[in-house]
C-alpha positions in Angstrom: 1.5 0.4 19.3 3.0 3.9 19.1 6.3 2.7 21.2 6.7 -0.3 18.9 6.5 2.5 15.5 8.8 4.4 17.1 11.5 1.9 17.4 11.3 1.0 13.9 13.4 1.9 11.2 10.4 4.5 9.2 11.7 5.7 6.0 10.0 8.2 3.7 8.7 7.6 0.2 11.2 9.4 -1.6 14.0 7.3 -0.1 11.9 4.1 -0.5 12.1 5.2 -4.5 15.6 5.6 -4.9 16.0 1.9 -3.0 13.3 0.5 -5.2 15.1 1.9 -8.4 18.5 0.1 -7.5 16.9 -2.9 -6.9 15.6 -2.8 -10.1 19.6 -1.9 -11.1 20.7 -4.5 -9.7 18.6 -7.5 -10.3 17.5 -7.7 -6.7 14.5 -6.8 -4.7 13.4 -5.9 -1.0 13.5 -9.0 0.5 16.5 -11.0 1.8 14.7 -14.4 0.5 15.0 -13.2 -3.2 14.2 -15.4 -6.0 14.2 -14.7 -9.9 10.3 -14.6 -10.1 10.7 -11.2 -7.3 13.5 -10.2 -9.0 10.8 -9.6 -12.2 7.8 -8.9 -10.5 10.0 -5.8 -9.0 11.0 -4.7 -12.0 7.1 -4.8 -12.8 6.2 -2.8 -10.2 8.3 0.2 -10.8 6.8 0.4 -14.3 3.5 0.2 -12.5 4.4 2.9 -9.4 5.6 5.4 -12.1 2.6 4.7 -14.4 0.1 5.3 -11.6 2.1 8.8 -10.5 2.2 9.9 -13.6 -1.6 8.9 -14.7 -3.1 9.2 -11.2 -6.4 11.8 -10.9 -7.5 12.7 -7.8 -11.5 12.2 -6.8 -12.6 15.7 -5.7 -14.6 14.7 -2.8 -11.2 13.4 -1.5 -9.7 16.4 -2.0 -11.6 18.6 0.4 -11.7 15.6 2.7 -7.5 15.3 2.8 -7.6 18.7 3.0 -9.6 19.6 5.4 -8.2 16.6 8.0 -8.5 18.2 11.9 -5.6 16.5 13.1 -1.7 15.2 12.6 -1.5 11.9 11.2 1.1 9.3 11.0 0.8 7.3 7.7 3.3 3.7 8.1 3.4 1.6 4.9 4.3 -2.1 5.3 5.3 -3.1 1.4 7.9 -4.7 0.2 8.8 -4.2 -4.0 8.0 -7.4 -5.2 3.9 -7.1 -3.9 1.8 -6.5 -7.1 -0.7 -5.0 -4.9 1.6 -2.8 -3.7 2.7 -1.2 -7.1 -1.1 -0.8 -7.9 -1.9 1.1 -4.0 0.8 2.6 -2.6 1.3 5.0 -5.1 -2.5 6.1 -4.6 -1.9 6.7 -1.0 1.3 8.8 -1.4 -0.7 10.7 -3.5 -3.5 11.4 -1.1 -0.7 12.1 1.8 0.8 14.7 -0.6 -2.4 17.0 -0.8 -1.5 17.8 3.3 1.9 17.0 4.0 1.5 19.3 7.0 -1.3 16.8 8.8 0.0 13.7 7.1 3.7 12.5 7.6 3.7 9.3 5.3 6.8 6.7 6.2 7.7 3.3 4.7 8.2 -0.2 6.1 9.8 -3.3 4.8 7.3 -6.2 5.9 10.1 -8.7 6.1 12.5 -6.6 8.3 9.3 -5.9 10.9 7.5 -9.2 10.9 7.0 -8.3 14.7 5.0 -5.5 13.6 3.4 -7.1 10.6 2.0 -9.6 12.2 -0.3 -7.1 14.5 -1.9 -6.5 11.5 -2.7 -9.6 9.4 -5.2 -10.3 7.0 -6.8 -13.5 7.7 -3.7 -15.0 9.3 -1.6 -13.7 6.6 1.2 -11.0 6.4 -0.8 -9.6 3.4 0.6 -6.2 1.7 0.5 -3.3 1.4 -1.2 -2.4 4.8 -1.5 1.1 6.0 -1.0 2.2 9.7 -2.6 5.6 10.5 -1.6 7.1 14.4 -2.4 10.5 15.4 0.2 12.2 16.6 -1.3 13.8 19.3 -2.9 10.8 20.9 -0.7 7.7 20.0 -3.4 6.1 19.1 -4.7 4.3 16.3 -6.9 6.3 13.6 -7.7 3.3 11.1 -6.0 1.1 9.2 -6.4 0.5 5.3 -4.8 -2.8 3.8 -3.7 -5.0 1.5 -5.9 -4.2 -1.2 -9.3 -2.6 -2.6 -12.5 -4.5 -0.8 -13.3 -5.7 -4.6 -9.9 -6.8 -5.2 -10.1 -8.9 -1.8 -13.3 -10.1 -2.9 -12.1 -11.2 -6.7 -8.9 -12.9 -4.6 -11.0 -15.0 -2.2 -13.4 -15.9 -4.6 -10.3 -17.3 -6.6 -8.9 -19.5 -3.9 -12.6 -21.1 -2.7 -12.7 -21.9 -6.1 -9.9 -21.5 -8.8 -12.0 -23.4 -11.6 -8.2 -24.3 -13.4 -7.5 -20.8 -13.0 -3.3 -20.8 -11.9 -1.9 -17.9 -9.4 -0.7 -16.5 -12.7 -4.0 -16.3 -15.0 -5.9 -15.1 -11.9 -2.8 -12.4 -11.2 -3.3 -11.0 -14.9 -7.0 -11.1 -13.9 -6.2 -9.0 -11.0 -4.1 -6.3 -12.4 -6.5 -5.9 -15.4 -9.4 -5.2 -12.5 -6.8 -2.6 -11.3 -6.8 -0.9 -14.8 -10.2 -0.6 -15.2 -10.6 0.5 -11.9 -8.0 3.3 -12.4 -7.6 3.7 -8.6 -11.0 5.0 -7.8 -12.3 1.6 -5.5 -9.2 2.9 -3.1 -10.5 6.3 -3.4 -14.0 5.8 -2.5 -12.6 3.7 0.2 -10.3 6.7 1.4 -13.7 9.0 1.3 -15.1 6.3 4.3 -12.7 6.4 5.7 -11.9 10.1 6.9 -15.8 11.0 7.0 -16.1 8.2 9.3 -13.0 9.8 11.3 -15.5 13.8 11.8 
Protein backbone atom coordinates (compact mmCIF):
# COMPACT_ATOMS: atom_id res chain seq x y z
CA UNK A 1 0.00 0.00 0.00
CA UNK A 2 2.70 2.46 1.04
CA UNK A 3 4.90 1.46 -2.23
CA UNK A 4 1.90 1.89 -4.47
CA UNK A 5 1.35 5.91 -2.68
CA UNK A 6 4.60 6.47 -3.33
CA UNK A 7 4.71 5.97 -6.96
CA UNK A 8 1.81 8.19 -7.39
CA UNK A 9 1.70 11.56 -8.58
CA UNK A 10 0.56 13.24 -4.67
CA UNK A 11 -0.11 16.88 -5.05
CA UNK A 12 -0.82 19.26 -2.17
CA UNK A 13 -4.05 21.18 -1.70
CA UNK A 14 -2.88 24.45 -2.54
CA UNK A 15 -1.77 23.25 -5.92
CA UNK A 16 -4.99 21.16 -6.36
CA UNK A 17 -6.77 24.92 -5.95
CA UNK A 18 -5.02 26.75 -8.48
CA UNK A 19 -5.87 23.54 -10.95
CA UNK A 20 -9.38 23.56 -9.73
CA UNK A 21 -9.72 27.43 -10.42
CA UNK A 22 -8.49 27.10 -14.12
CA UNK A 23 -10.77 24.57 -14.79
CA UNK A 24 -13.33 26.61 -13.82
CA UNK A 25 -11.43 29.37 -16.32
CA UNK A 26 -11.52 27.36 -18.80
CA UNK A 27 -14.80 25.51 -19.06
CA UNK A 28 -13.17 22.22 -18.21
CA UNK A 29 -12.89 19.98 -15.20
CA UNK A 30 -10.54 17.14 -13.76
CA UNK A 31 -11.51 14.44 -15.71
CA UNK A 32 -10.35 13.58 -19.25
CA UNK A 33 -14.09 12.15 -20.00
CA UNK A 34 -15.55 15.81 -19.63
CA UNK A 35 -19.02 16.54 -20.40
CA UNK A 36 -21.08 19.90 -20.07
CA UNK A 37 -23.05 18.71 -16.90
CA UNK A 38 -19.07 18.34 -15.09
CA UNK A 39 -18.14 21.30 -16.72
CA UNK A 40 -21.14 23.04 -14.26
CA UNK A 41 -21.12 20.96 -11.41
CA UNK A 42 -17.19 22.19 -11.22
CA UNK A 43 -17.93 25.42 -11.34
CA UNK A 44 -20.46 24.57 -8.40
CA UNK A 45 -18.06 23.24 -6.41
CA UNK A 46 -15.57 26.00 -6.21
CA UNK A 47 -18.40 28.23 -5.03
CA UNK A 48 -19.03 25.48 -2.44
CA UNK A 49 -15.00 24.73 -1.50
CA UNK A 50 -14.61 28.60 -0.90
CA UNK A 51 -17.93 28.86 1.02
CA UNK A 52 -17.07 26.07 3.39
CA UNK A 53 -13.32 27.71 4.05
CA UNK A 54 -14.52 30.70 4.55
CA UNK A 55 -17.68 29.67 6.83
CA UNK A 56 -16.07 26.50 8.32
CA UNK A 57 -15.93 26.34 12.54
CA UNK A 58 -14.04 23.94 14.04
CA UNK A 59 -15.70 21.41 16.81
CA UNK A 60 -13.49 21.92 19.93
CA UNK A 61 -13.31 18.40 20.94
CA UNK A 62 -11.52 18.01 17.45
CA UNK A 63 -9.28 20.48 18.12
CA UNK A 64 -7.42 19.00 21.08
CA UNK A 65 -7.84 15.62 19.37
CA UNK A 66 -5.85 17.04 15.93
CA UNK A 67 -3.75 18.51 18.06
CA UNK A 68 -2.70 16.36 20.23
CA UNK A 69 -2.15 13.32 17.42
CA UNK A 70 1.12 11.02 18.71
CA UNK A 71 2.26 10.27 15.43
CA UNK A 72 3.01 11.47 11.56
CA UNK A 73 0.31 11.01 9.31
CA UNK A 74 -0.06 10.83 5.67
CA UNK A 75 -3.47 12.33 4.53
CA UNK A 76 -4.14 11.14 0.36
CA UNK A 77 -7.38 12.55 -1.12
CA UNK A 78 -8.90 10.73 -4.06
CA UNK A 79 -11.48 13.64 -5.61
CA UNK A 80 -11.90 14.72 -8.66
CA UNK A 81 -13.75 18.65 -9.15
CA UNK A 82 -16.81 17.61 -10.55
CA UNK A 83 -17.89 15.28 -7.18
CA UNK A 84 -20.54 17.31 -5.22
CA UNK A 85 -19.54 15.34 -2.21
CA UNK A 86 -16.27 16.36 -2.70
CA UNK A 87 -16.93 20.24 -2.60
CA UNK A 88 -19.07 19.65 0.64
CA UNK A 89 -15.92 17.29 2.49
CA UNK A 90 -12.77 17.92 1.40
CA UNK A 91 -12.57 21.27 2.38
CA UNK A 92 -13.56 20.04 6.04
CA UNK A 93 -10.65 17.67 6.08
CA UNK A 94 -8.06 20.31 4.87
CA UNK A 95 -9.17 22.21 7.53
CA UNK A 96 -8.62 19.56 10.24
CA UNK A 97 -5.06 18.69 8.58
CA UNK A 98 -4.17 22.43 8.90
CA UNK A 99 -4.58 22.52 12.88
CA UNK A 100 -1.08 20.05 12.77
CA UNK A 101 0.53 20.42 9.65
CA UNK A 102 3.61 19.07 11.44
CA UNK A 103 1.87 15.39 12.10
CA UNK A 104 -0.46 15.66 9.14
CA UNK A 105 0.99 16.03 5.47
CA UNK A 106 -2.32 16.21 3.47
CA UNK A 107 -1.83 15.40 -0.60
CA UNK A 108 -4.35 15.20 -3.40
CA UNK A 109 -5.28 12.52 -5.97
CA UNK A 110 -7.21 12.52 -9.17
CA UNK A 111 -9.53 9.29 -8.95
CA UNK A 112 -9.46 8.92 -12.76
CA UNK A 113 -5.63 9.18 -13.21
CA UNK A 114 -5.16 6.31 -10.22
CA UNK A 115 -8.08 4.02 -10.90
CA UNK A 116 -5.44 1.29 -9.77
CA UNK A 117 -5.43 2.78 -6.56
CA UNK A 118 -9.08 3.77 -6.39
CA UNK A 119 -10.23 0.73 -6.76
CA UNK A 120 -8.43 -0.70 -3.32
CA UNK A 121 -10.79 1.38 -1.80
CA UNK A 122 -14.33 1.16 -3.21
CA UNK A 123 -17.55 1.71 -1.69
CA UNK A 124 -19.81 -1.07 -2.41
CA UNK A 125 -18.13 -1.83 -5.74
CA UNK A 126 -18.03 1.68 -6.63
CA UNK A 127 -15.10 4.23 -7.19
CA UNK A 128 -17.19 6.54 -4.82
CA UNK A 129 -15.49 10.10 -3.83
CA UNK A 130 -13.94 11.76 -1.91
CA UNK A 131 -12.10 8.90 0.03
CA UNK A 132 -9.42 9.68 2.43
CA UNK A 133 -6.22 7.42 2.83
CA UNK A 134 -4.42 7.92 6.19
CA UNK A 135 -0.58 6.02 6.50
CA UNK A 136 1.68 6.63 9.24
CA UNK A 137 4.74 7.53 8.32
CA UNK A 138 6.60 5.72 10.59
CA UNK A 139 5.01 2.31 9.91
CA UNK A 140 3.74 2.28 6.31
CA UNK A 141 0.79 1.21 7.35
CA UNK A 142 -2.72 2.01 7.17
CA UNK A 143 -4.27 4.29 10.15
CA UNK A 144 -7.98 4.40 8.80
CA UNK A 145 -9.67 5.45 6.04
CA UNK A 146 -12.64 8.00 5.85
CA UNK A 147 -14.81 8.19 2.62
CA UNK A 148 -16.98 9.22 0.23
CA UNK A 149 -19.27 10.93 2.46
CA UNK A 150 -20.86 11.58 6.06
CA UNK A 151 -22.46 8.02 7.42
CA UNK A 152 -26.05 10.11 7.24
CA UNK A 153 -25.41 11.29 3.81
CA UNK A 154 -24.62 7.52 2.77
CA UNK A 155 -27.58 6.58 4.53
CA UNK A 156 -30.05 9.38 2.76
CA UNK A 157 -28.14 8.07 -0.75
CA UNK A 158 -28.98 4.40 -0.30
CA UNK A 159 -32.22 4.94 0.92
CA UNK A 160 -32.77 6.88 -2.40
CA UNK A 161 -31.67 4.27 -4.81
CA UNK A 162 -33.72 1.16 -2.83
CA UNK A 163 -36.39 3.35 -3.39
CA UNK A 164 -36.45 6.74 -5.37
CA UNK A 165 -40.43 7.18 -5.04
CA UNK A 166 -40.16 9.54 -8.55
CA UNK A 167 -37.46 11.26 -6.95
CA UNK A 168 -34.64 11.92 -10.20
CA UNK A 169 -30.69 11.97 -9.41
CA UNK A 170 -31.29 15.70 -9.53
CA UNK A 171 -34.20 16.34 -6.96
CA UNK A 172 -32.52 13.80 -4.56
CA UNK A 173 -28.92 15.76 -5.37
CA UNK A 174 -30.63 19.19 -4.17
CA UNK A 175 -31.98 17.00 -1.33
CA UNK A 176 -28.45 16.11 -0.56
CA UNK A 177 -26.67 19.25 -0.59
CA UNK A 178 -29.50 20.95 1.45
CA UNK A 179 -28.71 17.98 4.31
CA UNK A 180 -25.10 19.26 3.85
CA UNK A 181 -26.27 22.91 4.89
CA UNK A 182 -28.00 22.09 7.70
CA UNK A 183 -25.42 19.92 8.75
CA UNK A 184 -22.79 22.66 8.43
CA UNK A 185 -20.00 20.01 8.47
CA UNK A 186 -20.41 18.82 11.99
CA UNK A 187 -21.61 14.83 10.93
CA UNK A 188 -17.82 14.77 9.37
CA UNK A 189 -16.63 16.17 12.45
CA UNK A 190 -18.13 13.91 14.96
CA UNK A 191 -16.99 11.32 12.57
CA UNK A 192 -13.30 12.73 12.73
CA UNK A 193 -13.66 12.71 16.82
CA UNK A 194 -14.16 8.51 16.33
CA UNK A 195 -12.00 8.32 14.55
CA UNK A 196 -8.59 9.53 16.21
CA UNK A 197 -9.94 8.49 19.86
CA UNK A 198 -10.37 5.21 18.43
CA UNK A 199 -6.60 5.57 16.97
CA UNK A 200 -5.12 6.24 21.42
Amino acid sequence: MSTLLKEMGLFTYESYLKEFEEWVKSGRTSSENSTPALVEYTKLNIARTQRIHKTFSINPVLKKAIETIRHTYRWVVLTEAWCGDSAQNLPVIVEIAKLNPDKIKLYILLRDENAELMDNYLTKGARAIPKLIAVNETSGKEAFIWGPRPVHAQQLLTAWRNNPEGKSWDEFEKELHGWYAKDKTQSLQHEFIQILHSQG
